[in-house]
N, C-alpha and C positions, 0 to 999 in steps of 0.2 A: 733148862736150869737144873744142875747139880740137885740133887736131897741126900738129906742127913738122915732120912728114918733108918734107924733101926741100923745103923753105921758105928763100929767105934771110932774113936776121936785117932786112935793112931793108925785108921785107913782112910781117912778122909782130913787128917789137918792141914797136907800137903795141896789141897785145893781150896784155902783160904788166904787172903792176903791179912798183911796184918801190918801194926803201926806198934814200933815200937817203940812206948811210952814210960818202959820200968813200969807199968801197970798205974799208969798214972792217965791225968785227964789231957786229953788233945788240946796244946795253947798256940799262940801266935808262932810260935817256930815251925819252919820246917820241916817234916819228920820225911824223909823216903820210904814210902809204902815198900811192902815185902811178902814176898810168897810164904807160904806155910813152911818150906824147905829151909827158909832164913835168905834168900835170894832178894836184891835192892831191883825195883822195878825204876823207870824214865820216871814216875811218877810223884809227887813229893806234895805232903800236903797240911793245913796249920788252920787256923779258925779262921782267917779272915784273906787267906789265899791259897793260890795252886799254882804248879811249877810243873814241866817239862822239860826234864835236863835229855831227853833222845829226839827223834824224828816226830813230830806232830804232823798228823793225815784228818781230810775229813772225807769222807766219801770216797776212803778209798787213793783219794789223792794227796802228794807229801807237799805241805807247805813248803814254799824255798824262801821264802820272804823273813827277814830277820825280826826281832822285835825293832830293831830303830825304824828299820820302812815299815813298818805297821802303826807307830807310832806317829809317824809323818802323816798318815792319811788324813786329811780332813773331814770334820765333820759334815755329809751332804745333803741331809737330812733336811734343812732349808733353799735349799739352792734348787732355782729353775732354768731353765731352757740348757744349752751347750756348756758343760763344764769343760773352767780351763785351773791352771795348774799356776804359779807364779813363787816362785820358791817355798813350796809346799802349803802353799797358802789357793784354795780351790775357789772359783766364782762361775759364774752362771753368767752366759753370754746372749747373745742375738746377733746372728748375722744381719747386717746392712747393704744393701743394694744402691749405688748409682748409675745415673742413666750414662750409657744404654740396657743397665742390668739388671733386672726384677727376682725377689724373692720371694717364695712363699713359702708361710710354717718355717718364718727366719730362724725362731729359739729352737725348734723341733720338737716344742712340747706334744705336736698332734701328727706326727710323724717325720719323717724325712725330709730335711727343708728342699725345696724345689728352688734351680738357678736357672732363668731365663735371658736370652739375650734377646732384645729390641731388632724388629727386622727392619728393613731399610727401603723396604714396597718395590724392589729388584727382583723379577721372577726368577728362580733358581732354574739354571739354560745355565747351554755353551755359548757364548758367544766368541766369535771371530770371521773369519781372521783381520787381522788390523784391529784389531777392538779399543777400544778406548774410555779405558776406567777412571771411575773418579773415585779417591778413598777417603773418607774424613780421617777426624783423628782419633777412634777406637778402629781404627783399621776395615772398617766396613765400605762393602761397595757401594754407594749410592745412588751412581746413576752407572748408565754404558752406550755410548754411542759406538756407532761403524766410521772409520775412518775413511772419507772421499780420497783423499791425498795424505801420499805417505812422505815424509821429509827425512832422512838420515846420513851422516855423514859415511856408515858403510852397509851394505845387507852382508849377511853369513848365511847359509841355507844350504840344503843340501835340494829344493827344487823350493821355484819361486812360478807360481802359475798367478794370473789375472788376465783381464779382459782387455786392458790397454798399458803401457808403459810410456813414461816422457823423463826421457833423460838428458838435463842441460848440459852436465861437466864431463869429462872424460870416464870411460866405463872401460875397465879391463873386463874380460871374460876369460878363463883358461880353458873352460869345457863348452857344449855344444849350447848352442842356443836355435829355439826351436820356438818359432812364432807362428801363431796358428790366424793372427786377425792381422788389421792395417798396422805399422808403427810407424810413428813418428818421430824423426830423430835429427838434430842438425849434424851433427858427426857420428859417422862407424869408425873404428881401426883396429883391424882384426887380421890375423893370416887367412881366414876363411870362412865365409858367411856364406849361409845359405839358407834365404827368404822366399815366404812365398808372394807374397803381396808387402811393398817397401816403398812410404814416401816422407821424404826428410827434406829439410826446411834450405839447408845451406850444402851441402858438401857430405859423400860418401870418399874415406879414403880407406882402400883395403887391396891386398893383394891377391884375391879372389872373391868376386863375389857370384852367385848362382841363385838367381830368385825368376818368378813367373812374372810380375810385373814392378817395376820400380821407376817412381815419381821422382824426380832432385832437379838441384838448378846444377848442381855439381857431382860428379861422378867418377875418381880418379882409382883406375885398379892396374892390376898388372896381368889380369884373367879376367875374363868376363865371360859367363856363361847366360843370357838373359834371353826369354820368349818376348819378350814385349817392354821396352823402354822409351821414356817420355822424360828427355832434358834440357835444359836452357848451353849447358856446356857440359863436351865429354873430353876428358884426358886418357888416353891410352897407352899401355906400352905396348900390349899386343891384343890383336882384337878380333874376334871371330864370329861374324853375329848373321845369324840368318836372317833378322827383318830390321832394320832399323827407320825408325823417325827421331825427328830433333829439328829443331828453330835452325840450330848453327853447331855444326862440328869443325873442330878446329885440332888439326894433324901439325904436330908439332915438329917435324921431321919428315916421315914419307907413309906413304898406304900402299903394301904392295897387293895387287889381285892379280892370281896364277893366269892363266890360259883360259879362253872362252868363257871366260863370267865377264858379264853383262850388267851394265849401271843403266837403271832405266829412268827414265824423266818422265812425267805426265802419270795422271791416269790412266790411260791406254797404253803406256810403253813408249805417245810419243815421240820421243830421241833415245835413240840409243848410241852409247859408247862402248867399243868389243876388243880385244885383239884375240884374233882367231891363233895366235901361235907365227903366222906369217907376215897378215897387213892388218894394220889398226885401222878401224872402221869409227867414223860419226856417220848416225844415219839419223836423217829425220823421216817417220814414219807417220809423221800424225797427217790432219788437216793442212796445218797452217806451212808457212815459211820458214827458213834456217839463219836467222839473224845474226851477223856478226858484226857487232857493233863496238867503234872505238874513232876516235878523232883520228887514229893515225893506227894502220895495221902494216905492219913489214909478215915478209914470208921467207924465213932464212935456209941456208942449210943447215947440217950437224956442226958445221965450223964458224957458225952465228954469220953470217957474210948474205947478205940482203941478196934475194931473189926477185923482190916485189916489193914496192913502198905504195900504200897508200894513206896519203894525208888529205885532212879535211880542206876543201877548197884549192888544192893543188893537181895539177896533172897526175896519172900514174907513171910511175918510175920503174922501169925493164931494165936494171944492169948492164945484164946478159945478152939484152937486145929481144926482139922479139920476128920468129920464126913462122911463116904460117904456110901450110901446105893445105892445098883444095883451095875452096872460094871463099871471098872474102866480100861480105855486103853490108854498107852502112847507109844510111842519109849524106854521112860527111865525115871527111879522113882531113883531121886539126895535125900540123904539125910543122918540119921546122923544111923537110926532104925526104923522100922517096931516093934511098941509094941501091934499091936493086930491083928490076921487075926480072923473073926468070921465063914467064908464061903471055898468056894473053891476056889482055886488058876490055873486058867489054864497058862500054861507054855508054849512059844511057843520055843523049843529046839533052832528054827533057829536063833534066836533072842537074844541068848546069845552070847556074843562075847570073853567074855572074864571070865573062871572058877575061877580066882581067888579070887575075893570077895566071892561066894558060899564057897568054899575053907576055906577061913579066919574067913567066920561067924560059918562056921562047926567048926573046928578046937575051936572058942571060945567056942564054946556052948557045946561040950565035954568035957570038961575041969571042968566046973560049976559042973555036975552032971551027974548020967546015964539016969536022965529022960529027960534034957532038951537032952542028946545025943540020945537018940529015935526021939526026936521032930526035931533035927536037920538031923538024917539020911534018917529020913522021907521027908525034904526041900531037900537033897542033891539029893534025888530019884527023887524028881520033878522034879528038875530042871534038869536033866540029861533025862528025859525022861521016 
C-alpha cells in the first residue's frame, strides 16, 4: 500500500483516484471515477450503484457473459436434485427408472446417480454355432438354445463343418466338398465327387464319383472310381472297377473285357469264363456239374443256321447229319435207318431182344434186289451170331 508521510501533494496526487463532484457530495448519479492525472477509469460510481463500462475479471478471469445472460440465471438457491433449464426458468429433477432399468441417487443429491440394467439370469458365453436366441422386447437375451436341425432356404459360408448333413432338395456346390463321416443323401449332381464313406436313400447321379465305400439303390455316373460298392441298380457309361458286388447289374448296351480277364462264379472260382486272346473258355472247376438248362437249346453258327436243336421232350435234331469215327456203344440205336456202315459191326447176340425188326429190314431189303438181299443175309448172319 502507497503512503503519503512526509510526501508533497504534487508528488503523490497522481496516485489517487478521484470523483469528480465540483467538490460536492457523492448522489445517485453516476460519476466515472478518475486518476489523479484527470484520466476516466471502466469504473463509475453513485450512492446507491456501481457500473463497469470496460472488461470485468474475477480471479484473473474475463467475464464474457453480458448482463442480459446474467440476468436470465435463475434463482437456485431452493432448488434440489438435477437442475434443468426451461426457457430460463430452472427446476430440480429426479431421474426415473423403468423396468428393466434401476437407479440409484436418481436426484444426485448424494452423488452420482447410478443406471442399472436388469440381467436376464443368461451366463455371459459364446454360444454357437447354430444358436438360437430368444429376445424380449428391451432387446435382451433371455434364453439360448443349440439348434438340433438347421432349416434354410440358402447357406452362404466360406466353410460349413458338422458332424452329419441331410439334404432333401437339390444342392449345387461349386467348390470342393470334403466329408469326413457317413452322408446321407437321396441325390448327388456334381461334375465330381469324391467320398469317403457314401450311402444315399435313392439315386447318385454325377459324372465322376471316387469314394471308399458307397451304399445306394441307384448309382448312375460316367466315371467311377470306387474300392468297395454295395447297390440294388448300377447305370454306367464307362466302368472300371477292381471288385464289384450288387443284387443285379444291368448293362444297358455292352461290357467290353480286354484279353485274359477272367469272370469268376462261386466262392472258389467255381466257373470260370476267359478268352485267352485265341479260344473262349467256360470252365467249370468246382465240385459240382455244368448245367445248361432251357426247354429248348439250338447250337448255331456265326450265320445263326441251327447246328443242333434240342427241345424238351423231342428227339435231338443233327442238320448236318451226324459223323462218327471210332466205336460207337449204346444199349439201343432209335431211329428211322442206318444209310452207311463204312467198318465192322460187332454184334453182341445177347443183346438182342427182340428179331423182329432184323426180320422186317430183311424181308425189305430182299424185295429191292438180289444184291441188296446178299447185303441183307449178310446183316441177318450178324445179327444171329
Amino acid at each position: 500500500m502507497s503512503t503519503f508521510t512526509g510526501q508533497k501533494i504534487a508528488n503523490t496526487y497522481k496516485q489517487l483516484l478521484q470523483v469528480n463532484t465540483s467538490n460536492s457530495d457523492l448522489g445517485s448519479t453516476l460519476i466515472t471515477i478518475q486518476t489523479g492525472a484527470g484520466n476516466n477509469t471502466p469504473l463509475q460510481l453513485a450512492t446507491d450503484k456501481v457500473n463497469i463500462n470496460g472488461t470485468f475479471q474475477l480471479g484473473g478471469e474475463t467475464l464474457t457473459a453480458n448482463v442480459s445472460a446474467l440476468n436470465n440465471i435463475a434463482d437456485l438457491s431452493g432448488i434440489t436434485g438435477i437442475v434443468v433449464g426451461d426457457s430460463g426458468s430452472l427446476s430440480g429433477r429426479t431421474l426415473v427408472g423403468g423396468s428393466p432399468i434401476t437407479i440409484t441417487n436418481a436426484n444426485g443429491t448424494a452423488g452420482n446417480p447410478t443406471i442399472s440394467l436388469a440381467t436376464t439370469g443368461i451366463t455371459s458365453a459364446t454360444y454357437g454355432p447354430l444358436s438360437k436366441l430368444n429376445i424380449d422386447t428391451y432387446g435382451r437375451v433371455i434364453s439360448v438354445s443349440i439348434a438340433t436341425t438347421v432349416s434354410a432356404n440358402s447357406f452362404i459360408g466360406g466353410v460349413f463343418n458338422g458332424s452329419s448333413l441331410t439334404v432333401e432338395n437339390d444342392t449345387s456346390i461349386g467348390g470342393d466338398v470334403v466329408i469326413q463321416g457317413t452322408t446321407n443323401m437321396k441325390a448327388v449332381s456334381a461334375t465330381d465327387v469324391t467320398l469317403n464313406n457314401l450311402t444315399v436313400g435313392t439315386k447318385i447321379t454325377a459324372a465322376t464319383v471316387t469314394a471308399t465305400t458307397i451304399e445306394t439303390s441307384i448309382l448312375r455316373a460316367t466315371k467311377a472310381s470306387i474300392t468297395d460298392l454295395t447297390a440294388d441298380t448300377l447305370s454306367f457309361n464307362n466302368v472300371s472297377v477292381s471288385t464289384l458286388n450288387a443284387n443285379i447289374i444291368n448293362v444297358a448296351s455292352s461290357t467290353n473285357l480286354p484279353d485274359n480277364v477272367t469272370l469268376n462264379f462261386g466262392d472258389d472260382n467255381d466257373l470260370v469264363i476267359q478268352h485267352n486272346g485265341t479260344h473262349s473258355v467256360i470252365k467249370e472247376q468246382g465240385t459240382g456239374d455244368l448245367f445248361i438248362q432251357s426247354n429248348r437249346i439250338q447250337l448255331t453258327n456265326t450265320g445263326s443256321f441251327s447246328m443242333l436243336t434240342l427241345a424238351d421232350g423231342q428227339d435231338a435234331e443233327f442238320p448236318y447229319g451226324v459223323q462218327v469215327s471210332g466205336t460207337v456203344s449204346a444199349t439201343s440205336f432209335v431211329g428211322p435207318t442206318i444209310t452207311s456202315i463204312n467198318g465192322t459191326i460187332d454184334t453182341n447176340i445177347n443183346a438182342i431182344t427182340s428179331i423182329n425188326t432184323v426180320v422186317a429190314d430183311l424181308s425189305s431189303t430182299m424185295a429191292t434186289s438180289i444184291d441188296n438181299t446178299n447185303g441183307a443175309a449178310l446183316a441177318f448172319a450178324i445179327a444171329l451170331g
